[in-house]
C-alpha positions in Angstrom: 0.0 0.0 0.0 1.1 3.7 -1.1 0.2 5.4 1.7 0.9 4.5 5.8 -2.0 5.6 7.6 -1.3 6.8 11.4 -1.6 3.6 13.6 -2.7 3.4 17.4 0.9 4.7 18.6 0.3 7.8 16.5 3.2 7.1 13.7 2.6 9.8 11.6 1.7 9.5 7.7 4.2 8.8 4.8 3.7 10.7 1.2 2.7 8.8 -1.7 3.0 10.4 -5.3 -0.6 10.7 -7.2 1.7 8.6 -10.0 2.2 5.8 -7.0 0.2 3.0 -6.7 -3.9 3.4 -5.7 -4.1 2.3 -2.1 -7.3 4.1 -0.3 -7.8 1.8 2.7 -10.4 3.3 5.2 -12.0 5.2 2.7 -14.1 2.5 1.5 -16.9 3.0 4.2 -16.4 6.9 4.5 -19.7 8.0 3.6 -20.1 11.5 4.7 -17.1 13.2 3.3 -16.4 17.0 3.3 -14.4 18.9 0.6 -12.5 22.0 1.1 -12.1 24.4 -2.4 -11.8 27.5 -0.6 -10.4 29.7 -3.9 -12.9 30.9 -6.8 -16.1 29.7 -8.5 -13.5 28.2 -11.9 -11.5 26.5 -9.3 -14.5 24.5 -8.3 -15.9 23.7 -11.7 -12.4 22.2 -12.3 -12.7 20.2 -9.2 -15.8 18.7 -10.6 -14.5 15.4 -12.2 -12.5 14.7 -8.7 -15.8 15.2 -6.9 -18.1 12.8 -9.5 -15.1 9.9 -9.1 -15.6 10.3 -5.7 -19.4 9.3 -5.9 -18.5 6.5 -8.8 -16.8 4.7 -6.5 -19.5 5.1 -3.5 -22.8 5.9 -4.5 -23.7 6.1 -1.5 -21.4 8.8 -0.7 -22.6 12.6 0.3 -20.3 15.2 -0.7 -20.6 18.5 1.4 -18.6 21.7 -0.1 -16.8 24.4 1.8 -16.2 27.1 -0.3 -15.7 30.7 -0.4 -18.9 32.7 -1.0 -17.8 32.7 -5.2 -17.4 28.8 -4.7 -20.9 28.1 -3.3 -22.8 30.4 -5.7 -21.9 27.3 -8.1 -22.6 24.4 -5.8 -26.5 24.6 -6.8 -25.4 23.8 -10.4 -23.2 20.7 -9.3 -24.9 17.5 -8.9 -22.4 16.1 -7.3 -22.9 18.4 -4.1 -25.3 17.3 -1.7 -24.4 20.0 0.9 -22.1 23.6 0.8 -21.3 25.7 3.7 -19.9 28.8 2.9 -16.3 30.0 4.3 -14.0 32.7 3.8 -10.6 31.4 4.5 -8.2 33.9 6.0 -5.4 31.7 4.5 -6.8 32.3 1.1 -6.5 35.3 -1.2 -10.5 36.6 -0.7 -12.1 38.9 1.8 -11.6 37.0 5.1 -13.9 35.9 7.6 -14.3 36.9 11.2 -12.8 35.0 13.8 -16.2 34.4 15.4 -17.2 32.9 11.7 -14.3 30.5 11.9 -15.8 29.5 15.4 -18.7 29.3 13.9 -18.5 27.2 11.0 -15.7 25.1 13.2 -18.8 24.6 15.2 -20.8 23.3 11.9 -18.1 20.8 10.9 -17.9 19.0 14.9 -21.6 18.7 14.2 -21.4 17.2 10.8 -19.4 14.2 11.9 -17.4 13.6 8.7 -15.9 10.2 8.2 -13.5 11.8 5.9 -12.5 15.1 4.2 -10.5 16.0 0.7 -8.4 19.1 0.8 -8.4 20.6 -2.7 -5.6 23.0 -3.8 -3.7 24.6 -6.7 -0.1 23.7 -6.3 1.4 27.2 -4.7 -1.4 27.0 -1.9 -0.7 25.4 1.5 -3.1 22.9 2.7 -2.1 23.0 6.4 -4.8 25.5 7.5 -7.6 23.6 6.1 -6.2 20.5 7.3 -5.3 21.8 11.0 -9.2 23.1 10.6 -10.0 19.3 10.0 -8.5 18.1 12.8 -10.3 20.9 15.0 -13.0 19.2 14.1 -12.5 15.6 14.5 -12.5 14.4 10.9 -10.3 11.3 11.1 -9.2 11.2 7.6 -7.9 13.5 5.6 -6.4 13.9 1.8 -4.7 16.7 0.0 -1.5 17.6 -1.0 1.2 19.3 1.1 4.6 20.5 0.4 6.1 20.1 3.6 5.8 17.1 6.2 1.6 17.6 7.4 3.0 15.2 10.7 -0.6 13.8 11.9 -2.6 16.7 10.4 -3.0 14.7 6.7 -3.4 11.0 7.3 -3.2 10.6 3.5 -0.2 12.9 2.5 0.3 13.3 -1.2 3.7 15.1 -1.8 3.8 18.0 -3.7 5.5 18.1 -6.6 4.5 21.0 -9.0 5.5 22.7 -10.3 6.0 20.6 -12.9 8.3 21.3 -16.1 5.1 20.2 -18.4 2.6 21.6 -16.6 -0.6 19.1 -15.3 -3.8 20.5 -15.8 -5.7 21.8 -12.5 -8.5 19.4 -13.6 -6.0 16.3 -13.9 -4.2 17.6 -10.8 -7.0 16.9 -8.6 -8.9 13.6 -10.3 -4.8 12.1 -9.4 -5.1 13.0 -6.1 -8.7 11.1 -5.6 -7.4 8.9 -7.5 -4.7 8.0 -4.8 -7.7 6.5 -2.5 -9.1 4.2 -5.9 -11.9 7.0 -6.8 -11.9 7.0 -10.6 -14.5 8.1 -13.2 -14.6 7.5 -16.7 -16.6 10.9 -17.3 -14.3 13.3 -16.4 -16.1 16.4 -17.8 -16.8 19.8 -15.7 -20.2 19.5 -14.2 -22.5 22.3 -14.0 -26.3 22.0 -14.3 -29.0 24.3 -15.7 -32.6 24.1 -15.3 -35.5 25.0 -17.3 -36.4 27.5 -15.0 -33.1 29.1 -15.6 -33.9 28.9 -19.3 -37.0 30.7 -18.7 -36.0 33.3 -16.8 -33.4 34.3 -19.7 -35.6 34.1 -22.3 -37.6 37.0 -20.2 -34.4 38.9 -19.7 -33.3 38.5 -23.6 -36.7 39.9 -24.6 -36.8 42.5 -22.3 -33.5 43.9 -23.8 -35.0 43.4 -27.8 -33.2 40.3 -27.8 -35.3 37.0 -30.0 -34.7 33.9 -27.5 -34.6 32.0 -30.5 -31.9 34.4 -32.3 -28.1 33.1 -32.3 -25.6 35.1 -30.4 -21.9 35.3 -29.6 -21.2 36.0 -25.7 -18.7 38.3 -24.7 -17.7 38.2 -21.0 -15.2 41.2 -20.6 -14.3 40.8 -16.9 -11.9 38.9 -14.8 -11.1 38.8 -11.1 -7.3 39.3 -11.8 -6.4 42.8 -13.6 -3.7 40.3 -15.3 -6.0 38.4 -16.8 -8.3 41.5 -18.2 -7.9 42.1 -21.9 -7.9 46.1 -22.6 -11.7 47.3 -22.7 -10.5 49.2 -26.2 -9.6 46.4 -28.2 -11.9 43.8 -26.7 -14.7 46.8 -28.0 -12.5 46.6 -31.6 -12.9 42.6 -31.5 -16.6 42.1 -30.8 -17.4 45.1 -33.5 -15.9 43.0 -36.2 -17.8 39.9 -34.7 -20.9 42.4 -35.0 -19.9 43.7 -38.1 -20.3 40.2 -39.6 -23.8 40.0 -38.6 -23.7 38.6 -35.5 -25.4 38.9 -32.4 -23.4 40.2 -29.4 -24.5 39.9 -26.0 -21.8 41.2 -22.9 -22.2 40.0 -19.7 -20.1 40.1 -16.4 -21.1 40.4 -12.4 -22.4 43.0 -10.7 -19.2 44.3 -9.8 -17.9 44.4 -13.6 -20.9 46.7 -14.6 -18.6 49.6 -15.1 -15.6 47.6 -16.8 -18.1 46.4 -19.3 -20.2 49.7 -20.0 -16.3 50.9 -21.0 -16.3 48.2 -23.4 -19.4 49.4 -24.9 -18.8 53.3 -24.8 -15.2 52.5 -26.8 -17.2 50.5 -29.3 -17.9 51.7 -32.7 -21.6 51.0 -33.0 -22.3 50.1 -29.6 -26.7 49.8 -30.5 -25.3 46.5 -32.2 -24.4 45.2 -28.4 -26.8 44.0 -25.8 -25.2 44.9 -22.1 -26.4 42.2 -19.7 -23.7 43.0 -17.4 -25.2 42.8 -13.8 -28.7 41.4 -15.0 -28.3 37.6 -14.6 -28.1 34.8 -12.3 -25.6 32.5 -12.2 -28.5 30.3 -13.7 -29.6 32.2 -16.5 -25.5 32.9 -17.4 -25.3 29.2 -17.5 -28.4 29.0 -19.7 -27.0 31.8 -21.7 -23.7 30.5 -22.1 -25.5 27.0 -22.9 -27.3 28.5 -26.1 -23.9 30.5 -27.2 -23.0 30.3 -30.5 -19.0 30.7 -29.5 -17.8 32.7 -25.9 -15.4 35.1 -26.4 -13.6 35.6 -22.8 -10.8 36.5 -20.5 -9.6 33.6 -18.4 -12.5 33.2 -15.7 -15.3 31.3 -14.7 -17.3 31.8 -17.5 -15.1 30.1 -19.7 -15.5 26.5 -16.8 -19.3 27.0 -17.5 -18.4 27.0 -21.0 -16.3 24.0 -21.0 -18.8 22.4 -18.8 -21.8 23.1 -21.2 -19.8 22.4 -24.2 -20.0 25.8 -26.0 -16.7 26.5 -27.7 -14.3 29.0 -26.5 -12.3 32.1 -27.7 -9.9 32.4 -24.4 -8.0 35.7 -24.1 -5.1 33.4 -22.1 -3.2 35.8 -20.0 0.1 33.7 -19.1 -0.2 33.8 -15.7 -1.1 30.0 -15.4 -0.6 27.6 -17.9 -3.1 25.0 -15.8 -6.9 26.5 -16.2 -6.9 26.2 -20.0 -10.7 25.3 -21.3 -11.3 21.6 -20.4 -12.6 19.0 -23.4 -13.9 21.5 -24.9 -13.0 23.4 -28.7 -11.8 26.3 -27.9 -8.4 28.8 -28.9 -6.3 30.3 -26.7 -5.2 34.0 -27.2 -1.7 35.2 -26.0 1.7 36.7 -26.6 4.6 34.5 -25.7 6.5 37.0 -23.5 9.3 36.4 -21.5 7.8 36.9 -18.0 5.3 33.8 -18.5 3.2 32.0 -16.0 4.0 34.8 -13.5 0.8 33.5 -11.1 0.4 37.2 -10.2 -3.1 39.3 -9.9 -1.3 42.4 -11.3 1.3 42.4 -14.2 4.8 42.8 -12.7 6.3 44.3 -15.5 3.2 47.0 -16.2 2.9 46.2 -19.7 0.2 43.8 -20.1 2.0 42.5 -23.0 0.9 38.7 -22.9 -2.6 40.0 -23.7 -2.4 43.6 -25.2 -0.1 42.9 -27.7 -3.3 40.3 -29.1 -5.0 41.9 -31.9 -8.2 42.0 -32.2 -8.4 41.1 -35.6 -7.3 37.9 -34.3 -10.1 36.9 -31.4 -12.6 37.9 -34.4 -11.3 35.1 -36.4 -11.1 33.1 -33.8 -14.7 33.4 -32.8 -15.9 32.8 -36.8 -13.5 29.7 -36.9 -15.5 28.1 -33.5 -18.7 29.1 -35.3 -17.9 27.0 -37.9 -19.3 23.7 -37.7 -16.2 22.1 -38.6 -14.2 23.4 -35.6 -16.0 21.3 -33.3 -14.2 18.3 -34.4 -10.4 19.9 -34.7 -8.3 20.0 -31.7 -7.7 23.0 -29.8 -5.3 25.5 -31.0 -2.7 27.5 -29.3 -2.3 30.7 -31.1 0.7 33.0 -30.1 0.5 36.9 -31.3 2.9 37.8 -33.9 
């Protein structure tokens, strides 16, 4: 067996690599099994094939999330989630939590009674807090990844490895780390669910803004959480125009928080009565639905572009080279970027203040991007990296 659980004298764990051997002993009657994603709503759409191998191999098995407020705004859209409870992590890059809502949902988890919980991270985050949080509560098992030695915190310790020098997708990252305890799936696509009522609801909003629910469009999501990962509002308004220009429908969308960000899109554009601003408007339901129905989605790297790759609609990905794991997942798509020196920097904010993996894209080039996706054909190619001249 890969992995040496802790034994009644309290010898603490041994790593196992996710390429080891499959051991998993003691998880086979873990029913009731929490799992920590604590980052962003992309992060746990890309955790969704880990989660549905951990139901294959127990059907039985109820899956609780804890997530950051982003993360749980998805969970209704998962079917794999029985349960979320919502947690900002201090040890996590979002707006943190109170100490009395750590006692708080500390609280939750005693009462929950895990037999088991799954620590989810990308590779430069440290699952120690989570797991110590674990522990707190009396979950007796525990997976996840750690860099250093987790002592008796992680009972099964995979070592960290990444990065790697060809990098592992974030999706492949964590189905090998389930897959360290035997949980495999043969459908490993991103899960998320709409619902007719969420189909409904659109169709309300689209006619409300003069919009056929039966008309094609193109869907342009300008925003990002990252500033890195934005593409300028002036040329992503010189990219959709052409995409208008060619008869195409264009709808924008982005949160309530992007409303501004994308009204500059649309102020910069040439013939902005061409463009339908839903920025601010929809649920994540009715973006699902919306993205669900999309001809093509032309996006920066966000969440948006998960749904996407979990609906199937194919993707024009403005790829800031920040991280070279979050590429769209099985789905067709193209990924927009300059090859620049300073790749795969992980950073919120360019470090250099030029923007050049993205600005230096033309928009000339996501326009024919998006009418190569809308092409029939392009379904059935394989993805494309496309570099900026």
């Amino acid at each position: 067996m890969s992995v040496r659980i802790a034994d009644a004298t309290g010898s603490a764990p041994t790593a196992t690599s996710a390429a080891a051997p499959q051991g998993g002993a003691g998880w086979e009657h873990a029913d009731n099994v929490l799992c920590v994603r604590l980052d962003n709503m992309g992060d746990v759409l890309m955790t969704t094939p880990a989660l549905r191998a951990l139901k294959a191999v127990r059907p039985t098995r109820r899956l609780t999330l804890l997530a950051s407020r982003s993360g749980a705004a998805v969970a209704r859209h998962i079917p794999e989630i029985d349960e979320v409870i919502t947690y900002e992590a201090a040890w996590v890059k979002n707006a943190a939590s109170t100490p009395d809502a750590y006692r708080d949902t500390l609280d939750r988890l005693r009462a929950a009674r895990f037999d088991a919980a799954v620590i989810f991270t990308v590779y430069s985050q440290s699952a120690l807090p989570a797991a110590l949080t674990c522990f707190a509560a009396g979950i007796p098992r525990v997976l996840a990844y750690s860099r250093e030695n987790p002592y008796h915190l992680i009972t099964d310790w995979v070592k960290e490895i990444e990065p790697l020098p060809q990098a592992r997708h974030e999706v492949q990252r964590q189905l090998d780390l389930v897959a360290t305890i035997g949980a495999r799936a043969d459908d490993t696509r991103l899960s998320f669910r709409t619902t007719p009522a969420d189909h409904q609801a659109l169709d309300d909003v689209l006619r409300a803004h003069g919009v056929s629910p039966h008309e094609n469009w193109v869907l342009a999501h300008c925003g990002a959480t990252a500033e890195s990962r934005r593409y300028p509002a002036v040329l992503f308004a010189q990219a959709i125009d052409m995409v208008a220009g060619a008869g195409e429908c264009v709808v924008l969308t982005g949160s309530s928080d992007e409303r501004s960000l994308v009204q500059d899109v649309v102020d910069r554009s040439a013939e902005p009565h061409k463009l339908v601003n839903l920025a601010g408007k929809l649920t994540l339901g009715q973006l699902g639905a919306l993205i669900e129905r999309a001809g093509v989605l032309i996006s920066n790297n966000s969440g948006p572009v998960h749904m996407a790759a979990a609906l199937g609609t194919p993707v024009v990905d403005l790829y800031a080279l920040t991280n070279p794991q979050h590429t769209p997942w099985q789905v067709p798509h193209r990924l927009l970027y300059r090859d620049v020196p300073c790749k795969y920097c992980y950073r919120s904010v360019c470090p250099e203040g030029h923007h050049a993996c993205l600005s230096a894209v033309a928009p000339w080039r996501v326009a024919q991007a998006a009418f190569e996706l809308l092409e029939g054909h392009a379904r059935a190619r394989p993805p494309t990296m496309i570099a900026a001249a």
